[in-house]
Biopython code that builds the backbone (N, CA, C, O; Angstrom):
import numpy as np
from Bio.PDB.StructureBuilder import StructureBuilder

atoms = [
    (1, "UNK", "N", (76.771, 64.893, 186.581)),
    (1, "UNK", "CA", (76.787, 63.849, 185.579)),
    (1, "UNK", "C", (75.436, 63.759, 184.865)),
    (1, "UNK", "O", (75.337, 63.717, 183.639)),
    (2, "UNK", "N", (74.281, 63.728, 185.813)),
    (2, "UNK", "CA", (73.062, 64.274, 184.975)),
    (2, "UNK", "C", (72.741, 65.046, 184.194)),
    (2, "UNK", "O", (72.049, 64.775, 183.213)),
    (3, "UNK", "N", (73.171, 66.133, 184.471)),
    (3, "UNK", "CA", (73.234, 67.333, 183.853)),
    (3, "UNK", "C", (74.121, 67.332, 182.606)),
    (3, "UNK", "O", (74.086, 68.163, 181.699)),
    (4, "UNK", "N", (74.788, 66.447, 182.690)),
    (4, "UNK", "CA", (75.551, 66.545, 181.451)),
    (4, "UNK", "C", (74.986, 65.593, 180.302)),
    (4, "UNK", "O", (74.948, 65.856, 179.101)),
    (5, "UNK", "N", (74.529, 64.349, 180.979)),
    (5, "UNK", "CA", (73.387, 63.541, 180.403)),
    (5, "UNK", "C", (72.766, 64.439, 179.556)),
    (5, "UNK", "O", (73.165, 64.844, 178.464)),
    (6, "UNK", "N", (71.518, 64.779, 180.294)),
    (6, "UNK", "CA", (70.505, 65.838, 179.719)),
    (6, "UNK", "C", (70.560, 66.788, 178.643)),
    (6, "UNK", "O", (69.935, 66.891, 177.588)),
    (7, "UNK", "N", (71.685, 67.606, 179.316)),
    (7, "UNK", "CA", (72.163, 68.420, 178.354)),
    (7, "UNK", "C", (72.669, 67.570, 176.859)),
    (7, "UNK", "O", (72.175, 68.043, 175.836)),
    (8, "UNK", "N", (73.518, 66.480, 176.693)),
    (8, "UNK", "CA", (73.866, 65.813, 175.681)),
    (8, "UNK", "C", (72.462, 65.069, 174.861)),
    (8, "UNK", "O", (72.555, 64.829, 173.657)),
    (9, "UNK", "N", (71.293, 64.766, 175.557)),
    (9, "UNK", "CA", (70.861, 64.312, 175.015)),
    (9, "UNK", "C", (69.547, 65.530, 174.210)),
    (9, "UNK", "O", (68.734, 65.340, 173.306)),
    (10, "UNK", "N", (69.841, 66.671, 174.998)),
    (10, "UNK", "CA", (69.077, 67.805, 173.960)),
    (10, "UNK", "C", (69.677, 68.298, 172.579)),
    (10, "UNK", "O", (69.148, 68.721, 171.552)),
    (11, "UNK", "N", (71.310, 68.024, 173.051)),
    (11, "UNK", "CA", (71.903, 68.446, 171.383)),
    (11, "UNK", "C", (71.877, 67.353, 170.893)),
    (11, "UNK", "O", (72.464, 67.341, 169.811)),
    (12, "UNK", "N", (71.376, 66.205, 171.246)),
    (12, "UNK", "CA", (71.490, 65.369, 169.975)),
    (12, "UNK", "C", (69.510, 65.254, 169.591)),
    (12, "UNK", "O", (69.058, 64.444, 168.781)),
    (13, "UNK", "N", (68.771, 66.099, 170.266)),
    (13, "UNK", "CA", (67.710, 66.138, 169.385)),
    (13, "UNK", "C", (67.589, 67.443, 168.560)),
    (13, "UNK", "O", (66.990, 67.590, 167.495)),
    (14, "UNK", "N", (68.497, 68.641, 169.497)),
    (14, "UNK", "CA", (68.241, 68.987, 168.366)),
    (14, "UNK", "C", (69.394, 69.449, 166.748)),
    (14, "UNK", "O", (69.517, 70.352, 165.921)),
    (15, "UNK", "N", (69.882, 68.373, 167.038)),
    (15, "UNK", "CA", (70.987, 68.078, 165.853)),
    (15, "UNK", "C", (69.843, 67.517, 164.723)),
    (15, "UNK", "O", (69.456, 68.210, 163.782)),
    (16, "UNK", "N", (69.418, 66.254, 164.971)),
    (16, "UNK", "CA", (68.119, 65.277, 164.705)),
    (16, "UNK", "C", (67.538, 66.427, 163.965)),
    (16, "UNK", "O", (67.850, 66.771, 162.824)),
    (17, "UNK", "N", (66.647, 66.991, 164.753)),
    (17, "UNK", "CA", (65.841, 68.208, 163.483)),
    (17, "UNK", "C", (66.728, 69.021, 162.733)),
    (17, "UNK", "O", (66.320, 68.975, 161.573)),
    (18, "UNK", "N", (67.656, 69.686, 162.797)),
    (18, "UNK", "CA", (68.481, 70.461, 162.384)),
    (18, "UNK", "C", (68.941, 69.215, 160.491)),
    (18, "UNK", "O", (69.030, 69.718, 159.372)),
    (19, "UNK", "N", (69.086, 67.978, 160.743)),
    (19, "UNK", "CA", (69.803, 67.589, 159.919)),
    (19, "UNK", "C", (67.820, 66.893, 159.092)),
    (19, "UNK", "O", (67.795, 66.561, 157.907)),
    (20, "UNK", "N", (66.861, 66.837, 159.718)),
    (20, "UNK", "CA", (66.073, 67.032, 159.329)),
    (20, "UNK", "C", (65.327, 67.772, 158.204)),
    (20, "UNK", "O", (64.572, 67.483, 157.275)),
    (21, "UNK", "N", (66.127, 69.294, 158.944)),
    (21, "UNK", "CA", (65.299, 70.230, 157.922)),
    (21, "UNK", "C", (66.168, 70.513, 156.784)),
    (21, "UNK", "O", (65.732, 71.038, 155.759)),
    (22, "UNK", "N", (67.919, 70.033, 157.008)),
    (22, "UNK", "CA", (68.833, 70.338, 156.100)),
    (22, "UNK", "C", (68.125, 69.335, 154.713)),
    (22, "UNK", "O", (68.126, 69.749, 153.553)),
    (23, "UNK", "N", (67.541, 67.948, 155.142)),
    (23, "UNK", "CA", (67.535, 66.948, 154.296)),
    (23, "UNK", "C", (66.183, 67.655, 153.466)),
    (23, "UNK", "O", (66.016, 67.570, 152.249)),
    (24, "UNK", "N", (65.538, 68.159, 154.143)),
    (24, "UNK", "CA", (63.904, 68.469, 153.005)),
    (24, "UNK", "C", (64.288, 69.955, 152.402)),
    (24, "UNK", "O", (63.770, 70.388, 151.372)),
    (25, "UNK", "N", (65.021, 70.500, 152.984)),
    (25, "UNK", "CA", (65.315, 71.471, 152.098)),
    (25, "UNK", "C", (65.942, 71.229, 150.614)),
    (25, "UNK", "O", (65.560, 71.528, 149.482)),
    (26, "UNK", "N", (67.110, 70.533, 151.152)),
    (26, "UNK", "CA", (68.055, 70.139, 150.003)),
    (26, "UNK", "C", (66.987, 69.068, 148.359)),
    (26, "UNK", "O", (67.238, 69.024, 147.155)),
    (27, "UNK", "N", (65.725, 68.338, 149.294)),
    (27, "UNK", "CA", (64.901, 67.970, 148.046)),
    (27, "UNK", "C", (64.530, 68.729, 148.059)),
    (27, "UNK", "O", (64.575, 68.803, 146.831)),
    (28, "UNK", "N", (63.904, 69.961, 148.431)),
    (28, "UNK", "CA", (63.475, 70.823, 147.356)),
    (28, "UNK", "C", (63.805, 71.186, 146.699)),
    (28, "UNK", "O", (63.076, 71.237, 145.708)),
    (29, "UNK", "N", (65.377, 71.864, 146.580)),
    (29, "UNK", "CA", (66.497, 72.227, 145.924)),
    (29, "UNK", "C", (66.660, 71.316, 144.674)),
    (29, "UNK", "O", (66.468, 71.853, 143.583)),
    (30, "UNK", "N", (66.991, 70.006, 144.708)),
    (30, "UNK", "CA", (67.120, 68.991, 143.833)),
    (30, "UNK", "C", (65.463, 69.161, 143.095)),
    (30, "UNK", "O", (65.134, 68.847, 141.951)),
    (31, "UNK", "N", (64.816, 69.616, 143.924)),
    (31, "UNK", "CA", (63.098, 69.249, 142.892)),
    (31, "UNK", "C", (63.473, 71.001, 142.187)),
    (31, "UNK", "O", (62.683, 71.364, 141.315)),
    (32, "UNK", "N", (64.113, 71.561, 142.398)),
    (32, "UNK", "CA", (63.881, 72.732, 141.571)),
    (32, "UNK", "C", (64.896, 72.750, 140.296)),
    (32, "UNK", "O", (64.719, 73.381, 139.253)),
    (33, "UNK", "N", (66.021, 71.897, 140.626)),
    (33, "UNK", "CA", (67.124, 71.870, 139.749)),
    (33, "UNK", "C", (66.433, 70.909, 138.923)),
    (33, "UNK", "O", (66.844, 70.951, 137.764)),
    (34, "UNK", "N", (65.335, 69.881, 139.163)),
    (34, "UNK", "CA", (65.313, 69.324, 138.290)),
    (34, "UNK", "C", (64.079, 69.952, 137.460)),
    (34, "UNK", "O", (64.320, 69.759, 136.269)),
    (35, "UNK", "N", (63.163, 70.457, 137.581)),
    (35, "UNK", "CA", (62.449, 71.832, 137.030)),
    (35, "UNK", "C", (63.127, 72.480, 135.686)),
    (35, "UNK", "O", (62.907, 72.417, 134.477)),
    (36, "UNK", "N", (64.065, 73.135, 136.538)),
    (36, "UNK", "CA", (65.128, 73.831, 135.498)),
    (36, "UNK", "C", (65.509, 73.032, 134.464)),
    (36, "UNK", "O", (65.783, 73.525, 133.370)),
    (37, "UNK", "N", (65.571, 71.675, 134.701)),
    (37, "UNK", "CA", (66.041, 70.640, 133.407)),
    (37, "UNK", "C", (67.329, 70.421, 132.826)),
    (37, "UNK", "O", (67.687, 70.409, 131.649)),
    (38, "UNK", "N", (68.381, 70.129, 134.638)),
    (38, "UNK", "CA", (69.205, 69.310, 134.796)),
    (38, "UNK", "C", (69.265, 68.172, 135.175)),
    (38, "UNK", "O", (68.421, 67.799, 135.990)),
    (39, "UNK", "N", (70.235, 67.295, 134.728)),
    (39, "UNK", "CA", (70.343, 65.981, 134.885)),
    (39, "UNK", "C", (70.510, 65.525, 136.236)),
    (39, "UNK", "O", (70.708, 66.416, 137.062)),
    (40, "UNK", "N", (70.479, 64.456, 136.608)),
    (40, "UNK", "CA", (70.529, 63.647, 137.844)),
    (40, "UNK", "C", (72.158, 63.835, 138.115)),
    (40, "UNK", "O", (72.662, 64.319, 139.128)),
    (41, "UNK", "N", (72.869, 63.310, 136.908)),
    (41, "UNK", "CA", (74.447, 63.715, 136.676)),
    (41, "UNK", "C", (75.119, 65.065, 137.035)),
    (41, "UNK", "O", (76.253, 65.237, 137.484)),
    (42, "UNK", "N", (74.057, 66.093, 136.705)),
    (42, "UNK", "CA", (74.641, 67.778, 136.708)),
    (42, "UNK", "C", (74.154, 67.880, 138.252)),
    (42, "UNK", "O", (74.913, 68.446, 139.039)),
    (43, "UNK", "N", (73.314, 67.524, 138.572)),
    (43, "UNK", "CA", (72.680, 67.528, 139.926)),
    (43, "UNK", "C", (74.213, 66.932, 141.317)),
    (43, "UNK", "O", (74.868, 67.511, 142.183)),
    (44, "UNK", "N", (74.147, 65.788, 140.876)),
    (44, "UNK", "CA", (75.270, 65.019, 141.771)),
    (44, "UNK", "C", (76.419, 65.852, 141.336)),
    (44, "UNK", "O", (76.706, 66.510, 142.336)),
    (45, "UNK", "N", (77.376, 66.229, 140.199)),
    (45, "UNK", "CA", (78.226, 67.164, 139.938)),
    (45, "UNK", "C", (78.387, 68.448, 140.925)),
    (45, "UNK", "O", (79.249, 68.692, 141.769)),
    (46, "UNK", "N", (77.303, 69.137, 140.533)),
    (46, "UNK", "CA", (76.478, 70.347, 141.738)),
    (46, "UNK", "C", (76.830, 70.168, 143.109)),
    (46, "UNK", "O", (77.631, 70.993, 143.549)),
    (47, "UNK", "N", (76.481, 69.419, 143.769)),
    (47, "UNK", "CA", (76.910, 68.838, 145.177)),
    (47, "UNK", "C", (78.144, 68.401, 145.497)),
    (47, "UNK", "O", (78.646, 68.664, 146.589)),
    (48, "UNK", "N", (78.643, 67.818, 144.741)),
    (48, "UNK", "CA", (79.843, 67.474, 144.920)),
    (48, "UNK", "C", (80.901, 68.403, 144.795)),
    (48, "UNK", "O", (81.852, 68.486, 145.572)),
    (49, "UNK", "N", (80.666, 69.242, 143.586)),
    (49, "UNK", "CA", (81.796, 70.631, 143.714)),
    (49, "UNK", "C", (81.028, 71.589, 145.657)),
    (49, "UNK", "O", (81.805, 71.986, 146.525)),
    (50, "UNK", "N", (79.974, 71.657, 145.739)),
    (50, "UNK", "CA", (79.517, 72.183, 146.704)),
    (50, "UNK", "C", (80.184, 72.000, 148.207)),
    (50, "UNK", "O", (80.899, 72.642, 148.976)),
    (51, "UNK", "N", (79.560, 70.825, 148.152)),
    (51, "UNK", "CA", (80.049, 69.868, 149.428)),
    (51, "UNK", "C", (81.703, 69.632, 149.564)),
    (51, "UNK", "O", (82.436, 69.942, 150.503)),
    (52, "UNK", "N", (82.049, 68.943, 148.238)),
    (52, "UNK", "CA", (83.524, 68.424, 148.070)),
    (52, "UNK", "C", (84.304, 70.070, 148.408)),
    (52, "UNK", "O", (84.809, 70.236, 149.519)),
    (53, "UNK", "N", (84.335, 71.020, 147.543)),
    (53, "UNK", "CA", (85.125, 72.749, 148.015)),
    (53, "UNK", "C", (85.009, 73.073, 149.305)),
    (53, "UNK", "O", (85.905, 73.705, 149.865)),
    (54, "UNK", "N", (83.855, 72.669, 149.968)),
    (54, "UNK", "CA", (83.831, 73.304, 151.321)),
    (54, "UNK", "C", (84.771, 72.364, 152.539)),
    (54, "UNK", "O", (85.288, 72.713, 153.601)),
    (55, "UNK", "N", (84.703, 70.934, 151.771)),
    (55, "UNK", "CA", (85.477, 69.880, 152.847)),
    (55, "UNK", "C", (87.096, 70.389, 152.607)),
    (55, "UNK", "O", (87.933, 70.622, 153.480)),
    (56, "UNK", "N", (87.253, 70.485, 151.063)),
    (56, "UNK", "CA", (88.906, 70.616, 150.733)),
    (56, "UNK", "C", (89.116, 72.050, 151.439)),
    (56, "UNK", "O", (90.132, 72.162, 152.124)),
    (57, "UNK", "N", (88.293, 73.102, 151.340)),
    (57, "UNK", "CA", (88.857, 74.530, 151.734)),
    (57, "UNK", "C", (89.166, 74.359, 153.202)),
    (57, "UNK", "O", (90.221, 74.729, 153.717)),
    (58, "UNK", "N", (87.818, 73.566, 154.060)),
    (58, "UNK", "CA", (88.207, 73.160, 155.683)),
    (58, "UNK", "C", (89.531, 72.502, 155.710)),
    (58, "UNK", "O", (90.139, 73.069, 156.617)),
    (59, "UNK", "N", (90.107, 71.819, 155.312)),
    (59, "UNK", "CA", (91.154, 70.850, 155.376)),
    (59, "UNK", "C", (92.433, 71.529, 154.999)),
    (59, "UNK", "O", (93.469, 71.075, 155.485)),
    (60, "UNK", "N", (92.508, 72.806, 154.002)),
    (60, "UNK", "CA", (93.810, 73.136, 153.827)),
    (60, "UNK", "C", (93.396, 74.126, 154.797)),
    (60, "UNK", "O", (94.052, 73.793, 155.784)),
    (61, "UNK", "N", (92.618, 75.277, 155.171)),
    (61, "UNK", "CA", (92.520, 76.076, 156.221)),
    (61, "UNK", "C", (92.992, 75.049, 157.412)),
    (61, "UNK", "O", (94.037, 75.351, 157.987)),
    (62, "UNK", "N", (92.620, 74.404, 157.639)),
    (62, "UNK", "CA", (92.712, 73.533, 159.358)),
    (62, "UNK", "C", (94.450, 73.368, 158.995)),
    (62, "UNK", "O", (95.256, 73.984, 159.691)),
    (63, "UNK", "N", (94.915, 72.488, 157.855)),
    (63, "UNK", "CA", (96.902, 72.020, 157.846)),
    (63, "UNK", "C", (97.332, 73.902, 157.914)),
    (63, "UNK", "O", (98.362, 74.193, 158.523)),
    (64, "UNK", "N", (96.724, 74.740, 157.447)),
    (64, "UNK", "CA", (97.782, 75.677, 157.316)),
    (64, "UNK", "C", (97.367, 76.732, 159.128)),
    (64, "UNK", "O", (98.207, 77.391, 159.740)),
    (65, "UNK", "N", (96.629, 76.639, 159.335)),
    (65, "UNK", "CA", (96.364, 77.684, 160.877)),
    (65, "UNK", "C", (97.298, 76.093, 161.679)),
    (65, "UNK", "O", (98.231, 76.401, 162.421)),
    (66, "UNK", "N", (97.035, 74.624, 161.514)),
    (66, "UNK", "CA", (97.790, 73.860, 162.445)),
    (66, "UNK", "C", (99.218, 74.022, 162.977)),
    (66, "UNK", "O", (99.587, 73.978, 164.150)),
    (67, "UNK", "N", (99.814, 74.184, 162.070)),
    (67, "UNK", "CA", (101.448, 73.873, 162.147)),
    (67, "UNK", "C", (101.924, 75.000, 163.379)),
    (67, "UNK", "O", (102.699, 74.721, 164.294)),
    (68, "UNK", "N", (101.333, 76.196, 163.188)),
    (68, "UNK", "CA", (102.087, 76.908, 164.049)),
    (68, "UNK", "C", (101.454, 77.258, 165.722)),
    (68, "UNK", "O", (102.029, 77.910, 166.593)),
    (69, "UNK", "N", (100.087, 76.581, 165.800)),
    (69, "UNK", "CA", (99.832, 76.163, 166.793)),
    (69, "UNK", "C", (100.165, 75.114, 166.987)),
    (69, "UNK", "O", (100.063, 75.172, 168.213)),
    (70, "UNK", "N", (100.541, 74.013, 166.781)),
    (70, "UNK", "CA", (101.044, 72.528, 166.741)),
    (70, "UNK", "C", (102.561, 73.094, 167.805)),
    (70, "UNK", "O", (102.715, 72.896, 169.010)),
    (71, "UNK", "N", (103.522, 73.839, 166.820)),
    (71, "UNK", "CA", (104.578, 74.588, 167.341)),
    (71, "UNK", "C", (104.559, 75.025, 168.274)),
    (71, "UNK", "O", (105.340, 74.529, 169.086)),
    (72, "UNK", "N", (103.768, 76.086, 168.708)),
    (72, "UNK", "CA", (103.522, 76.923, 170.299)),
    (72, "UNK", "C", (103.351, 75.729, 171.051)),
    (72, "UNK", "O", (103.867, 75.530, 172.150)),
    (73, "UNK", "N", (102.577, 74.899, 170.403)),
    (73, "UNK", "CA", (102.261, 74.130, 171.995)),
    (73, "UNK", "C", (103.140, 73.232, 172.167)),
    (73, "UNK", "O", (103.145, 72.694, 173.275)),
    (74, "UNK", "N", (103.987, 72.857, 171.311)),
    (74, "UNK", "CA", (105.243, 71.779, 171.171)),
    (74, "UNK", "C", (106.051, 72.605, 172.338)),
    (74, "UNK", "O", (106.412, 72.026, 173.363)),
    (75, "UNK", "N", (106.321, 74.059, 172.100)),
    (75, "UNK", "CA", (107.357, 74.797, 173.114)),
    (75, "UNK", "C", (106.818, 74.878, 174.540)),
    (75, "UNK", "O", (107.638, 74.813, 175.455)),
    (76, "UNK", "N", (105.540, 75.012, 174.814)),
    (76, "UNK", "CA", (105.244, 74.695, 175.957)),
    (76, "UNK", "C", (104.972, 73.737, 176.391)),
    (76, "UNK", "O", (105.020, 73.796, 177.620)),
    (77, "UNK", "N", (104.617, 72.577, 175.933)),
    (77, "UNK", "CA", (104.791, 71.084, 176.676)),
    (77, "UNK", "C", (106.255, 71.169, 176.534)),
    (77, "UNK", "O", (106.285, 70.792, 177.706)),
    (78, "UNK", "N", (107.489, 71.301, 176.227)),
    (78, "UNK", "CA", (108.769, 71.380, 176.623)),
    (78, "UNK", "C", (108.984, 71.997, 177.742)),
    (78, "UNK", "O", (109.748, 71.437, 178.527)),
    (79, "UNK", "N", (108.499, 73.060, 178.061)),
    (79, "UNK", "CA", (108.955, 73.871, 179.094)),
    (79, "UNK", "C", (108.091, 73.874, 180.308)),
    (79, "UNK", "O", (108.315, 74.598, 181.279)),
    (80, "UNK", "N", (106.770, 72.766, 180.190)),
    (80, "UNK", "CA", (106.265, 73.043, 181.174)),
    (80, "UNK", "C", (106.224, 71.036, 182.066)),
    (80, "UNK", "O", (105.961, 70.762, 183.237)),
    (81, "UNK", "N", (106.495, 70.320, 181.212)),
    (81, "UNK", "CA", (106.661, 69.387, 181.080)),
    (81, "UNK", "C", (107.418, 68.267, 181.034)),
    (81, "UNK", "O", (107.289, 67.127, 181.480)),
    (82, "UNK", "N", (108.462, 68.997, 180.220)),
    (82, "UNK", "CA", (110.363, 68.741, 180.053)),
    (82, "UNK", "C", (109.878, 67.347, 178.640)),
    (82, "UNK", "O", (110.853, 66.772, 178.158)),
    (83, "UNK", "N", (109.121, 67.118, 178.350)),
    (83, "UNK", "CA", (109.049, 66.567, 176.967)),
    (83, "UNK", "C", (108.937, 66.911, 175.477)),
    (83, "UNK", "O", (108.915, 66.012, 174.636)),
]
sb = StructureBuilder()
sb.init_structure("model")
sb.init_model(0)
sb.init_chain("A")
sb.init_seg("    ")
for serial, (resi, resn, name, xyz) in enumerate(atoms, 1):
    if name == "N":
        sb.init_residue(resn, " ", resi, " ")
    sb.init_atom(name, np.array(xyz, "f"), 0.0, 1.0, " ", f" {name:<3s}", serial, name[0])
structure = sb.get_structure()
C-alpha cells in the first residue's frame, strides 16, 4: 500500500513538471506567433483547430475500435457469467 502511495505520488510530480514545461513552451510558441504578426484571434483559432482535431479524432477513433470490443466482451460476460 506504500508502495503504491509513493509510487502515485512520483507520477503526480512528475506529471507537475511535464505539464510545466508543456505550459512555457506553448508561450513561447504564442510569443513567436505573435512575432510573425498574428492576432490574439488567429492565435486562439490555431489552438483550437489543434487541440479541438486531436480531441474529435480521439473520440471517433475510441466510438469506432469500441463497439466491437464492447461486443467480445458482451459474449464473454454471457458465457462466463450467464448475464
Amino acid at each position: 500500500m506504500i508502495f503504491a502511495f509513493v509510487f502515485f505520488l512520483i507520477c503526480l510530480i512528475m506529471k507537475r513538471h511535464t505539464f510545466l514545461l508543456i505550459i512555457e513552451q506553448e508561450k513561447k510558441d504564442m510569443a513567436s506567433l505573435k512575432t510573425i504578426g498574428f492576432s490574439g484571434r488567429t492565435i486562439r483559432l490555431v489552438y483550437l483547430l489543434l487541440y479541438g482535431g486531436s480531441i474529435l479524432f480521439g473520440l471517433f477513433l475510441g466510438i469506432v475500435c469500441c463497439k466491437p470490443v464492447a461486443i467480445l466482451i458482451e459474449r464473454k460476460m454471457v458465457s462466463s457469467t450467464g448475464f
